[in-house]
C-alpha positions as CSV (number, residue, x, y, z in Angstrom):
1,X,0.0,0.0,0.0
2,X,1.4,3.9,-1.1
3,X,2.5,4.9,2.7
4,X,0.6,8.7,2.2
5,X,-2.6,6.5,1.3
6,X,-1.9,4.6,4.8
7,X,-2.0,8.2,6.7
8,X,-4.8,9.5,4.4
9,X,-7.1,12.4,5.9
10,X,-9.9,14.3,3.4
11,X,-11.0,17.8,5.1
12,X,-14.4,19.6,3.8
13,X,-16.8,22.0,6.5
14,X,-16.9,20.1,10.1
15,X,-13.6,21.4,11.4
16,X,-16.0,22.8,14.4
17,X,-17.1,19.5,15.3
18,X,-13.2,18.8,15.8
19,X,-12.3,22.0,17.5
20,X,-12.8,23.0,20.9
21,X,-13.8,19.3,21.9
22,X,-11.5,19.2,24.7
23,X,-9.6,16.2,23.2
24,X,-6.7,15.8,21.3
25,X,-7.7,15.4,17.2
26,X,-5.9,12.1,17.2
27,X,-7.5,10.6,20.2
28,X,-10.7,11.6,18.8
29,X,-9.4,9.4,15.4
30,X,-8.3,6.3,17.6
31,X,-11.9,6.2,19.3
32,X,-13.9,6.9,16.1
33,X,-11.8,4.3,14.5
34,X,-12.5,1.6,17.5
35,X,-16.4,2.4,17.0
36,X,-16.3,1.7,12.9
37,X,-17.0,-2.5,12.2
38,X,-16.3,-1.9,9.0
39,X,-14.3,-4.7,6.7
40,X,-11.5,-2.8,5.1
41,X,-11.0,-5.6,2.4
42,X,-11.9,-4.3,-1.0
43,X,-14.4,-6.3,-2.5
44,X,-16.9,-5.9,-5.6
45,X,-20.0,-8.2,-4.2
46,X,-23.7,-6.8,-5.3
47,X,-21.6,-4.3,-7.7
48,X,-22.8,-4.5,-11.1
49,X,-20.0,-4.7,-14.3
50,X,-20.5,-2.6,-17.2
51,X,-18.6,-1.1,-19.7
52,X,-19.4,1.8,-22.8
53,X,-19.0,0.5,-26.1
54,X,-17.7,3.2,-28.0
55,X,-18.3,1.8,-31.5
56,X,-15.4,3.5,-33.2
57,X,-11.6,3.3,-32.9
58,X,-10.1,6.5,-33.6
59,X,-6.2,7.0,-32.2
60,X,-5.3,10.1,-30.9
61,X,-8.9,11.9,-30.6
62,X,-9.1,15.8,-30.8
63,X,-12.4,16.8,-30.1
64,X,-14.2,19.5,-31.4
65,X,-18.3,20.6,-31.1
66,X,-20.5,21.9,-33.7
67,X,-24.1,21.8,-35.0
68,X,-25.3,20.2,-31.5
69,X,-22.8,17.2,-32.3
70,X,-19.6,16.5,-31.3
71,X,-16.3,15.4,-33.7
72,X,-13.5,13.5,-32.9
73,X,-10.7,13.4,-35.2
74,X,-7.5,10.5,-35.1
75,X,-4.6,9.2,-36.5
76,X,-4.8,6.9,-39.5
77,X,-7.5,9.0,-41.4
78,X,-10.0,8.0,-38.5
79,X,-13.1,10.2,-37.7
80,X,-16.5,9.8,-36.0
81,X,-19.0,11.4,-34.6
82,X,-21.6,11.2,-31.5
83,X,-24.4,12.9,-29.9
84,X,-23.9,11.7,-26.5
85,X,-20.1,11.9,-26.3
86,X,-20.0,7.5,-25.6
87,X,-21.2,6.0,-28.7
88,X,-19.8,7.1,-31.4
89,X,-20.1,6.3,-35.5
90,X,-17.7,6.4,-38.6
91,X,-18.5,9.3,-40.8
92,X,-19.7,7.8,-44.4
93,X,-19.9,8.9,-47.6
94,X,-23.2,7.8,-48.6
95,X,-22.7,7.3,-52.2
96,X,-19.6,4.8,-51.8
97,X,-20.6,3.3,-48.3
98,X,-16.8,4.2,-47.4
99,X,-16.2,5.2,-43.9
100,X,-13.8,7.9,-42.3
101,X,-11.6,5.3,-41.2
102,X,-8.5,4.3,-43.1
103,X,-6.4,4.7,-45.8
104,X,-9.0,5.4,-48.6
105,X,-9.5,8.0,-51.6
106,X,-13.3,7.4,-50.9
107,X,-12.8,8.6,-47.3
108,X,-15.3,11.4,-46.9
109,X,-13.3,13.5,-44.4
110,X,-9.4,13.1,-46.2
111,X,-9.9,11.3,-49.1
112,X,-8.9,14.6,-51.2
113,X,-5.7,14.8,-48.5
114,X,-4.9,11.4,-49.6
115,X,-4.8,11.3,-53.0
116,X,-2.5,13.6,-54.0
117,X,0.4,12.4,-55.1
118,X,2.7,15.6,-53.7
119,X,1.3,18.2,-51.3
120,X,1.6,16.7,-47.7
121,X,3.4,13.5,-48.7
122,X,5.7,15.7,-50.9
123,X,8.5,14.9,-47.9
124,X,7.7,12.5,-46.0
125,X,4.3,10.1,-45.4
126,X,4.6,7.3,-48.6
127,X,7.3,5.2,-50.6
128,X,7.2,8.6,-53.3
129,X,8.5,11.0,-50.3
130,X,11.4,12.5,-50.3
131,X,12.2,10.7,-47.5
132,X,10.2,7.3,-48.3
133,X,8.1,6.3,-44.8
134,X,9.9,3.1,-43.2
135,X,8.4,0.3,-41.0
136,X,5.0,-0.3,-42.9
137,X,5.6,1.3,-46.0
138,X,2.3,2.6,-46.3
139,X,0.6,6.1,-45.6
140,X,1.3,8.1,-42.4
141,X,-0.9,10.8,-41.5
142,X,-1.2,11.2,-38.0
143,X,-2.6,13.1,-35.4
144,X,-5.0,16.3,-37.2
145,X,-7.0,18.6,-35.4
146,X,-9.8,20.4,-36.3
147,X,-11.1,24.1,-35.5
148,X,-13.4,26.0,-37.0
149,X,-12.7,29.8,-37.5
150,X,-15.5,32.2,-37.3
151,X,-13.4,34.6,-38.9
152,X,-12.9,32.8,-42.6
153,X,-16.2,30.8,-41.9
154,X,-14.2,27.4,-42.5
155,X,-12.9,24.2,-40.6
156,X,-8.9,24.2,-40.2
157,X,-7.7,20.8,-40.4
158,X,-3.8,20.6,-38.7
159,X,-2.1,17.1,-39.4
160,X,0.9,15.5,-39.8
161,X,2.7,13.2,-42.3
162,X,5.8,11.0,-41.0
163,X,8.5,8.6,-41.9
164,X,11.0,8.1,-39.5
165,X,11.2,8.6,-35.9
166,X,11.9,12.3,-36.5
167,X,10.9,13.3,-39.8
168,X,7.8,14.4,-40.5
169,X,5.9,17.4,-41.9
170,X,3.0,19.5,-40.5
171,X,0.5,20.6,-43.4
172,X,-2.8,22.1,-42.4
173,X,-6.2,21.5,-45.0
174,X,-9.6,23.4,-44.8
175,X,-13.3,22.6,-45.6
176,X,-16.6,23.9,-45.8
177,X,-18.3,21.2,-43.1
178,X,-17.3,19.6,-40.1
179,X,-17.2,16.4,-41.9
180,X,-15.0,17.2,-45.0
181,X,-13.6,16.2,-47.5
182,X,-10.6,18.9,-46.6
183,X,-8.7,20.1,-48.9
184,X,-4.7,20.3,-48.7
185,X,-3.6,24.3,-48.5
186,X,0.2,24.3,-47.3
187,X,3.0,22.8,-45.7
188,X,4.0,24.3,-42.6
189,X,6.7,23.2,-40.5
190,X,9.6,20.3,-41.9
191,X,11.7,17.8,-39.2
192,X,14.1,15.3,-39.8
193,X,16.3,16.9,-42.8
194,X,19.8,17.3,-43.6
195,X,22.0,18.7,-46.2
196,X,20.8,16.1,-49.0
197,X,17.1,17.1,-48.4
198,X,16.7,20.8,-46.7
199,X,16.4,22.3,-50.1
200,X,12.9,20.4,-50.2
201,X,11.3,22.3,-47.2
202,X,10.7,25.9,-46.9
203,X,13.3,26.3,-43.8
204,X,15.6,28.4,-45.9
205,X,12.5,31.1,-46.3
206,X,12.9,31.9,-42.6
207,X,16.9,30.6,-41.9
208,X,19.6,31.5,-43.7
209,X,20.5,27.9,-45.3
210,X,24.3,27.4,-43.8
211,X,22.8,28.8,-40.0
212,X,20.1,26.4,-40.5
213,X,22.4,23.1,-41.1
214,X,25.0,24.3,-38.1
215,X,22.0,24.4,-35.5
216,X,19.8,21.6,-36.9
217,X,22.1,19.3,-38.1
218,X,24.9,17.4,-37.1
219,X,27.6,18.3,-39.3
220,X,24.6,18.5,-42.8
221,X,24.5,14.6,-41.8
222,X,22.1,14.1,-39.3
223,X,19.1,15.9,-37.9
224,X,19.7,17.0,-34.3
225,X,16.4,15.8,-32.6
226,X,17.9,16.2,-29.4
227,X,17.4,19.4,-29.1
228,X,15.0,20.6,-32.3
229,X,11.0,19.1,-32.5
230,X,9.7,16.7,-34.4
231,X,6.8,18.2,-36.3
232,X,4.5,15.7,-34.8
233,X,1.0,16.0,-33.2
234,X,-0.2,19.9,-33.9
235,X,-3.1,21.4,-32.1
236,X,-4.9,24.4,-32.4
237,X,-6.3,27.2,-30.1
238,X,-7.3,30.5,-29.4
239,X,-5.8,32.7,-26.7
240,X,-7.8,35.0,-24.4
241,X,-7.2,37.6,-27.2
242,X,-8.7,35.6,-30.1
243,X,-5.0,35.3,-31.3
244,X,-4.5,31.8,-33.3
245,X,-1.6,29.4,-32.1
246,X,-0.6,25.8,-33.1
247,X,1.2,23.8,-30.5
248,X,2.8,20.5,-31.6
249,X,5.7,17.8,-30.9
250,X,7.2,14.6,-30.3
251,X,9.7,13.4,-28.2
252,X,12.7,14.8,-29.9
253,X,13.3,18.0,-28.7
254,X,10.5,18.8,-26.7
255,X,7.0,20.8,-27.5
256,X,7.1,24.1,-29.2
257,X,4.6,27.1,-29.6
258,X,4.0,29.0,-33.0
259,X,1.3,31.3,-33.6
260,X,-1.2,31.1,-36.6
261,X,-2.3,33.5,-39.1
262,X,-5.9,33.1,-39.1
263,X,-6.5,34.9,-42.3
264,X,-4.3,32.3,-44.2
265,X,-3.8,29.3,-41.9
266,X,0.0,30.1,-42.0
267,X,2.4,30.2,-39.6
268,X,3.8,33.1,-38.5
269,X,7.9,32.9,-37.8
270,X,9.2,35.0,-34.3
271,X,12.0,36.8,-34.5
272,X,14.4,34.6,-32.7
273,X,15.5,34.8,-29.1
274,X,17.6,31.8,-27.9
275,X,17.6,33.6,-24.6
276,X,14.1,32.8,-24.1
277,X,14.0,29.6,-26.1
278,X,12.6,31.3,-29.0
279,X,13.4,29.6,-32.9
280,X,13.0,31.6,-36.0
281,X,11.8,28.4,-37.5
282,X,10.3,26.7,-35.0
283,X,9.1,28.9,-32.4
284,X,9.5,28.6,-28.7
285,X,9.9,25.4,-27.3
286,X,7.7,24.9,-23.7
287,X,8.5,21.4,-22.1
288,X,10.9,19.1,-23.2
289,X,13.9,18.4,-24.7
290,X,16.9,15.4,-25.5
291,X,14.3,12.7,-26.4
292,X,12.6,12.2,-23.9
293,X,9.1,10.8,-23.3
294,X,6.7,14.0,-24.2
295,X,4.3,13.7,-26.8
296,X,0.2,14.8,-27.7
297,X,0.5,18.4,-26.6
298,X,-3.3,20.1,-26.4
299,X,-3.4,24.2,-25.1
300,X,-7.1,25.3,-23.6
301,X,-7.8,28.7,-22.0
302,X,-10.2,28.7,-19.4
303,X,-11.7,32.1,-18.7
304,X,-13.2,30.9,-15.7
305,X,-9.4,30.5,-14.0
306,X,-7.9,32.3,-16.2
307,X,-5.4,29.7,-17.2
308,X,-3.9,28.3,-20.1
309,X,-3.3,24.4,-19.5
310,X,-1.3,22.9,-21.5
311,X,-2.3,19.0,-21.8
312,X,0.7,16.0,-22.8
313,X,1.1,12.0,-22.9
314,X,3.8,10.3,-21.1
315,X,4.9,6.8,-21.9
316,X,4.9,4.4,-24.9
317,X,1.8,3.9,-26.2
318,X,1.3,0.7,-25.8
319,X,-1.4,-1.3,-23.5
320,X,1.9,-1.9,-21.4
321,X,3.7,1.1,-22.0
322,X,2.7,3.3,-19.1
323,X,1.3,5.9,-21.1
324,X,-0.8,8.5,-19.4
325,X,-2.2,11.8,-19.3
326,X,0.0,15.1,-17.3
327,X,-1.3,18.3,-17.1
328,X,0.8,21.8,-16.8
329,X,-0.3,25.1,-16.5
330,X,0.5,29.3,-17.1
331,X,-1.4,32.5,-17.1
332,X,0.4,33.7,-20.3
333,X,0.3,31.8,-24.0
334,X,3.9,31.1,-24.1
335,X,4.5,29.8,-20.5
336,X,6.4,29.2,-18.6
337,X,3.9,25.8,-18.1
338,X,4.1,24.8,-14.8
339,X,3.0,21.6,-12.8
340,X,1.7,21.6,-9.0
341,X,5.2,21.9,-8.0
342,X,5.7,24.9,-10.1
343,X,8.3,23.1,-12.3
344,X,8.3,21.9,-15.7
345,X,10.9,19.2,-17.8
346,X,13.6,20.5,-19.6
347,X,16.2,18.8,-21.6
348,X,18.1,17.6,-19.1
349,X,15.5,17.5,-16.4
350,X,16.0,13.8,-15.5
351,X,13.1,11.6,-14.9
352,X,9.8,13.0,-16.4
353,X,7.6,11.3,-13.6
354,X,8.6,14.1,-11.5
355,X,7.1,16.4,-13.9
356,X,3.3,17.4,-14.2
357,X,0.2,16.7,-13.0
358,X,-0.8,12.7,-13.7
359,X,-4.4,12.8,-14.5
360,X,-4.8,9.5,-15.7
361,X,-3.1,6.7,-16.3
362,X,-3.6,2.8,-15.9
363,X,-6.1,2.2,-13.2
364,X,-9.1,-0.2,-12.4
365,X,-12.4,0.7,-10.4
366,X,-15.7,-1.1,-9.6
367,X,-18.1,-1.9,-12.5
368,X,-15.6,-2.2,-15.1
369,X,-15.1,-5.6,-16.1
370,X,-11.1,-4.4,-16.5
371,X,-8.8,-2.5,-16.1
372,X,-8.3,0.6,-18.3
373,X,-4.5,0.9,-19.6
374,X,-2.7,3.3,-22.1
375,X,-4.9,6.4,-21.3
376,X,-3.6,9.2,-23.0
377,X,-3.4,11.6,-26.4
378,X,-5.6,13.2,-25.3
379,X,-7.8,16.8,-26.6
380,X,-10.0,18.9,-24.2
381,X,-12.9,21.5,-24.7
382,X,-15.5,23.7,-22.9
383,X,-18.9,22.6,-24.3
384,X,-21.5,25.0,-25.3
385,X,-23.3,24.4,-21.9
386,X,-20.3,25.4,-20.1
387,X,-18.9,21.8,-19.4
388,X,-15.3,20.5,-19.3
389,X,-14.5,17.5,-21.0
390,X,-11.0,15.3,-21.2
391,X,-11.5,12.8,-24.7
392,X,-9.0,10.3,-25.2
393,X,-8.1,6.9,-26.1
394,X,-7.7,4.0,-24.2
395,X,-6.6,0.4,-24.3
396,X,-7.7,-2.2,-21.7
397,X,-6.3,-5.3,-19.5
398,X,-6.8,-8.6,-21.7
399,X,-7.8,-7.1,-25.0
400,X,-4.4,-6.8,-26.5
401,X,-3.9,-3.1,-28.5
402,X,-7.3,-2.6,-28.7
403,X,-8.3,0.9,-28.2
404,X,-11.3,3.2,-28.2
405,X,-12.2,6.5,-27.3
406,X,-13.6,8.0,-23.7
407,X,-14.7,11.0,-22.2
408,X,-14.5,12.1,-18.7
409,X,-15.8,15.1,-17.7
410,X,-13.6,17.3,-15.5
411,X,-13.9,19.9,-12.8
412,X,-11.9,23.1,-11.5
413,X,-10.9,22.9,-8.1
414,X,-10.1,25.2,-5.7
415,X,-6.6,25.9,-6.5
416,X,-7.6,26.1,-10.5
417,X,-6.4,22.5,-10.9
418,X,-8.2,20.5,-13.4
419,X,-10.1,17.3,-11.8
420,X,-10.9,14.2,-13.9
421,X,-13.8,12.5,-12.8
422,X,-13.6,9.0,-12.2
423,X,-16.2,7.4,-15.1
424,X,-16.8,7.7,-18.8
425,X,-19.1,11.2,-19.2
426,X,-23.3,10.4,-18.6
427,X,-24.3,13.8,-19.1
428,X,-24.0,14.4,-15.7
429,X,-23.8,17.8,-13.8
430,X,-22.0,18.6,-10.4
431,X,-24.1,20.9,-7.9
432,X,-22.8,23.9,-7.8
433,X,-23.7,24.5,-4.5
434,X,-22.3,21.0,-2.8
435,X,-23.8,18.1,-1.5
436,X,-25.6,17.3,1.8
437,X,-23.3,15.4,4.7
438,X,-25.6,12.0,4.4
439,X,-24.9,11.4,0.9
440,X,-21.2,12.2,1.4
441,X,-20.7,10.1,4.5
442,X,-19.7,5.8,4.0
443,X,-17.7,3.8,2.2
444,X,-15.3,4.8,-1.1
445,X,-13.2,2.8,-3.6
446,X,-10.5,5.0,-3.9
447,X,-7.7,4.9,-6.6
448,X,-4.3,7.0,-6.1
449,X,-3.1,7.2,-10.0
450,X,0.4,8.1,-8.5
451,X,3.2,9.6,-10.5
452,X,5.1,5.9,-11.7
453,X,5.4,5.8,-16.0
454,X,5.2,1.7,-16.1
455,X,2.3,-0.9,-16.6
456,X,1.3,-1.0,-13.1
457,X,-2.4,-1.1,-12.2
458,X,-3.8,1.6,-9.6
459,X,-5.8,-0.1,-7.7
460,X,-9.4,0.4,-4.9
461,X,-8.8,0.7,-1.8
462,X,-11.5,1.2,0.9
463,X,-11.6,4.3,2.8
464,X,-14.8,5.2,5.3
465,X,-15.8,9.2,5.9
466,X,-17.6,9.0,9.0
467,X,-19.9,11.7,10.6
468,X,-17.9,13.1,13.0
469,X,-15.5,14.7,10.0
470,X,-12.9,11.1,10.5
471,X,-11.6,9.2,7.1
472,X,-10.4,5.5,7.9
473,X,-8.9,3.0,6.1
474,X,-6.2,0.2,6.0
475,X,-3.4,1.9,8.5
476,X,-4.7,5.3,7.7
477,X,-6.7,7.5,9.5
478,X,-7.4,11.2,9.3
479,X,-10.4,13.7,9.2
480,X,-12.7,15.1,6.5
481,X,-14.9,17.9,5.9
482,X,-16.9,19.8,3.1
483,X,-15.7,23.3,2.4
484,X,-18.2,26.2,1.9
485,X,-16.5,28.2,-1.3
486,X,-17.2,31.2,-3.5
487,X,-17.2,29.7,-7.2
488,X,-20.6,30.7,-8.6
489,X,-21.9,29.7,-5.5
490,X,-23.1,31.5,-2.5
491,X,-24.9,28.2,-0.4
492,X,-21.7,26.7,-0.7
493,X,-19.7,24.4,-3.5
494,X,-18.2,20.6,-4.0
495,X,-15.0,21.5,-3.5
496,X,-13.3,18.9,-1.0
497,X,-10.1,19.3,0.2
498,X,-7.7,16.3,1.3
499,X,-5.0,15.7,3.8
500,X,-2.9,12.9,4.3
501,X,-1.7,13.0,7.6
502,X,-3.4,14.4,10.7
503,X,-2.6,17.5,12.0
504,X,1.0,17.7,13.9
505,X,1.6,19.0,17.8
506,X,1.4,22.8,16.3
507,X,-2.2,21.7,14.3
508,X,0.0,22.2,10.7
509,X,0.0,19.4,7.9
510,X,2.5,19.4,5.2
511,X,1.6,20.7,1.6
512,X,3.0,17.4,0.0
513,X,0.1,15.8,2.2
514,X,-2.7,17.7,0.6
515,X,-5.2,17.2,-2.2
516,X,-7.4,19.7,-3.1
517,X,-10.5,18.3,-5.5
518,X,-14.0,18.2,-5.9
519,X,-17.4,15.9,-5.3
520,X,-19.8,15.1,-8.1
521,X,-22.6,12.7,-8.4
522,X,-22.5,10.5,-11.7
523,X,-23.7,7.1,-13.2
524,X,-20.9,4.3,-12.9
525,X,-20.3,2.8,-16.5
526,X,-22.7,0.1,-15.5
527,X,-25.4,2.8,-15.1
528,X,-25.2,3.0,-11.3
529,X,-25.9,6.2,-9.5
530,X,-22.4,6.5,-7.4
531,X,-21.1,9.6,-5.5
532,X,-17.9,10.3,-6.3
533,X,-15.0,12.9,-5.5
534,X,-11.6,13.4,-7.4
535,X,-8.4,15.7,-6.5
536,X,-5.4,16.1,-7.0
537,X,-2.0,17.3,-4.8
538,X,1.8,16.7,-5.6
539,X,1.1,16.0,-8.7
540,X,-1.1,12.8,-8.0
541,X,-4.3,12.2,-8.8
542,X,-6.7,10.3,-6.5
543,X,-10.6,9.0,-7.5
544,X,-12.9,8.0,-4.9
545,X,-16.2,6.2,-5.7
546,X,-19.3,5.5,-3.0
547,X,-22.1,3.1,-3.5
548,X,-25.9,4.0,-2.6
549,X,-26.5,2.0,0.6
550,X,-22.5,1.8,2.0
C-alpha cells in the first residue's frame, strides 16, 4: 500500500465539530476508529460490471463541437461522430458506403488529402516522399485537429505526415463542413532533414541555409532531434485575445509554440531569441527536450481561472507502456507551463515522472469488467453548456492493442487545478452548490493514480468518511470535511479538500500531504448512480467512488 494512502485524511466544512472538543484530534481518530465495524477488504460483491461501447476506434482523438454534435478526429485518417459523447459512428460517404476510417480515396473526411500524389506527402508520409516512410511502408498521416474559424467561416484541419522517428511534416487543409472532405492548403513546419534534403522544405524562407544546417544538423549529416521538434501532433487554439496558435511535438526535442495566421492558416515565424527559447523556424519550445518521453501536446484557456493548460502524454503507447495523461499550467500563452510543484521538464531534467500533474493513467475501479490501460493523447474542450471534457483513447487489461475512445468530464478545483472525474461522461452535472453530509458520508473505492510511468495497475482501496469529519482505512486515519466556497456559489460548493496526515503537535499538515478536488454525483459505467470525489495534490491524482447504501 502507497504509505501517504496509509495516513490519508480528506477535510471539507466540520472542522468545528473537531475544534474545541476538549480532546486531542488524534484521540478523537483512535476512538472513532475503534467504534467503525467496518471490513476494510476491498471487494466488488452486489456491484454490477458494465462497460461503454464506443463503437469506433479512432487513435489520438481531438475533439471539437459543432451543430449540436460533437467530432473526434484521429490518427490513421479516423473520424467519428456522437451525440452523446459515448457512442460514437464512422462518418460515411453515402454514395460509396466508405467510412472515415483508413487509408481510402473514398474517405469522406481526407480522401482529397490522400490522394494527392505531392502536397503533404511531398516529404515524408509514402514510398514517393522524399524521405520514403519506413516500417509499414504505407501512408502516415497522424494526429490532425480540427477548429473551426469564425473569422474565414471554415474548418482548419492541422495534421501530420511521417517517416521516420523524427521526420515528418506538418500541413494544415480546410473545408466547408465539419465532416470534410478537406482540402490540402500548405505545408508548414519540416523535421528530420539534412544537407541532402533541406532544399525540399521551406526552412531556408525563414533561416539563412548554412545557419540552419549548423543548429539543426549534425555536421549536414544528421538531424539533431535532441534538441530541435519533431513536427508531430499539432493542435490548435485560441488565446484569451482571439490570437490563433498551433502547439505540436514529439519526443525529440520537446513541444514548441508557434502562432497562426488566421486569415491564411499560415504560420507566422518569431523573431528569434535563444535567450528565451525562442526559434526563428520553429518557435518557442515549452517542455521538453533530449528525447525524452513527451508527446500529444493540447493548449485550452479557461476564462473561468484564467489559465492556459497545457495537456501532454507520457509513456509508450502501448497497453503496457505506461502511457498516461499530465497536465501543466500558465497565465500567459507562451508559458512558462508549470505543474503543481511549479516546475516543468527541460532537456536535461531527468526523470519525467517528476514532472506534471498525472491525471490518468492505468487504473481499475468497480463496475468495469477491467482495467483501463494506455490512457492518454488526449484533446479537451469547454462545451457549449459550459462543461469541461478530457476525450481520449484508451486500451484495456486482456484485449491486447485494442483501443477506443472515452470521455471524462472534469472539474476546477479550488486551487484552479483540473479534476478528472472517475467514469466515462453520462451527461451528468455537479451541484454547484455541494452536497448534503448524508450522501457524502460511508464507504469509497478509492484509486491513487500516483506519479510511476510503467504498466502498473492503480488499484481500490476502501476508505470510510464517518460523521464526525474522520476518514479511515487500511493503516490510515485522518479527518474530512466539506468546504463552503465562493465559485458561482453563494450556499456553498463541492470543493473537498484532502490531507494525508493528521494535524502535527502545532495543528500544521505538510503541503505534499494535501489534495485539493471536488465531489460530483454520476452514473458508474454500469449505469449505477455512485457519489464520487476526485483531486489532485503533488502531482497525483486520487478518485474515490461511494455506493448508494454503504
Amino acid at each position: 500500500m502507497n504509505k501517504r494512502l496509509k495516513r490519508l485524511v480528506a477535510l471539507t466544512t466540520i472542522s468545528a465539530m473537531l475544534v474545541g472538543c476538549g480532546k486531542d484530534t488524534a484521540e478523537q481518530a483512535k476512538e472513532a476508529r475503534e467504534s467503525l465495524k467496518t471490513d476494510f477488504s476491498v471487494n466488488y460483491d452486489g456491484i454490477k460490471t458494465g462497460t461503454v461501447d464506443a463503437g469506433v476506434s479512432v487513435h489520438d482523438p481531438s475533439i471539437m463541437e459543432a451543430d449540436g454534435k460533437y467530432y473526434i478526429y484521429g490518427s490513421h485518417m479516423s473520424a467519428a461522430v456522437s451525440k452523446d459523447l459515448r457512442t460514437w459512428d464512422y462518418m460515411i460517404n453515402r454514395d460509396t458506403l466508405i467510412t472515415s476510417n483508413g487509408y481510402d480515396s473514398a474517405n469522406p473526411v481526407y480522401g482529397k488529402i490522400y490522394d494527392l500524389k505531392k502536397g503533404p506527402f511531398s516529404f515524408t508520409g509514402k514510398n514517393s516522399s522524399v524521405v520514403a516512410t519506413d516500417g509499414d511502408g504505407g501512408v502516415r498521416l497522424w494526429a490532425p485537429d480540427v477548429k473551426y474559424s469564425k473569422k474565414k467561416g471554415l474548418y482548419y484541419m492541422y495534421f501530420c505526415t511521417s517517416s521516420t522517428f523524427n521526420t515528418s511534416t506538418l500541413a494544415y487543409a480546410t473545408s466547408k463542413s465539419p465532416e470534410g472532405p478537406f482540402e490540402w492548403k500548405g505545408n508548414l513546419i519540416y523535421s528530420g532533414f539534412n544537407e541532402n534534403n533541406i532544399d525540399k522544405t521551406n526552412v531556408a524562407k525563414y533561416k539563412d541555409k548554412d545557419t540552419a544546417l549548423k543548429e539543426y544538423t549534425d555536421g549536414g549529416i544528421s538531424y539533431n532531434y535532441q534538441d530541435y521538434p519533431n513536427a508531430l501532433d499539432p493542435t490548435i487554439f485560441w488565446d484569451k485575445d482571439d490570437r490563433m496558435w498551433m502547439v505540436y511535438g514529439s519526443w525529440s526535442g520537446g513541444i514548441y509554440l508557434l502562432e497562426i495566421d488566421e486569415e491564411t492558416g499560415e504560420v507566422i515565424h518569431p523573431k528569434e531569441d535563444k535567450s528565451a527559447g525562442v526559434d526563428a523556424y520553429f518557435g518557442k519550445r515549452l517542455l521538453g527536450g533530449g528525447h525524452t518521453s513527451i508527446e500529444g501536446p493540447y493548449i485550452l484557456y479557461d476564462k473561468d481561472s484564467d489559465y492556459y493548460y497545457l495537456f501532454v502524454s507520457y509513456g509508450n503507447l502501448q497497453r503496457e507502456g505506461g502511457y498516461q495523461m499530465r497536465v501543466f499550467r500558465s497565465k500567459t500563452v507562451d508559458g512558462e507551463y508549470v505543474d503543481m510543484n511549479g516546475k516543468y521538464p527541460q532537456k536535461r531534467a531527468g526523470n519525467p515522472a517528476y514532472f506534471g500533474l498525472k491525471l490518468s493513467g492505468n487504473y481499475r475501479l468497480p463496475s468495469l469488467p477491467q482495467a483501463y490501460m494506455a490512457t492518454g493523447h488526449n484533446s479537451a474542450f469547454i462545451s457549449s453548456d459550459d462543461k469541461r471534457y478530457i476525450v481520449y483513447h484508451t486500451r484495456f487489461e486482456n484485449r491486447g492493442e485494442t483501443h477506443e475512445p472515452r470521455a471524462h468530464q472534469y472539474l476546477i478545483n479550488e486551487e484552479g487545478w483540473p479534476c478528472m472525474l472517475p467514469y466515462a461522461t453520462g451527461g451528468e452535472t455537479a451541484s454547484k452548490s455541494g452536497y448534503d453530509k448524508s450522501s457524502i458520508v460511508g464507504e469509497y473505492y478509492v484509486v491513487n493514480q500516483g506519479n510511476k510511468i510503467d504498466k502498473s495497475i492503480a488499484e481500490p482501496e476502501k476508505w470510510v468518511f464517518t460523521e464526525d469529519g474522520f476518514v479511515f482505512g487500511q493503516g490510515m486515519d485522518g479527518t474530512w470535511e466539506a468546504k463552503d466556497g465562493t465559485w458561482e456559489a453563494k450556499d456553498g460548493t463541492y470543493y473537498v479538500h484532502i490531507k494525508t496526515a493528521l494535524p502535527s503537535e502545532d495543528g500544521t499538515v505538510d503541503a505534499a500531504d494535501s489534495y485539493s478536488g471536488v465531489f460530483c454525483k454520476m452514473k458508474d459505467e454500469a449505469g449505477t448512480d455512485v457519489m464520487t470525489f476526485s483531486a489532485v495534490g503533488n502531482n497525483e491524482s486520487i478518485w474515490g467512488v461511494k455506493y448508494n447504501g454503504k
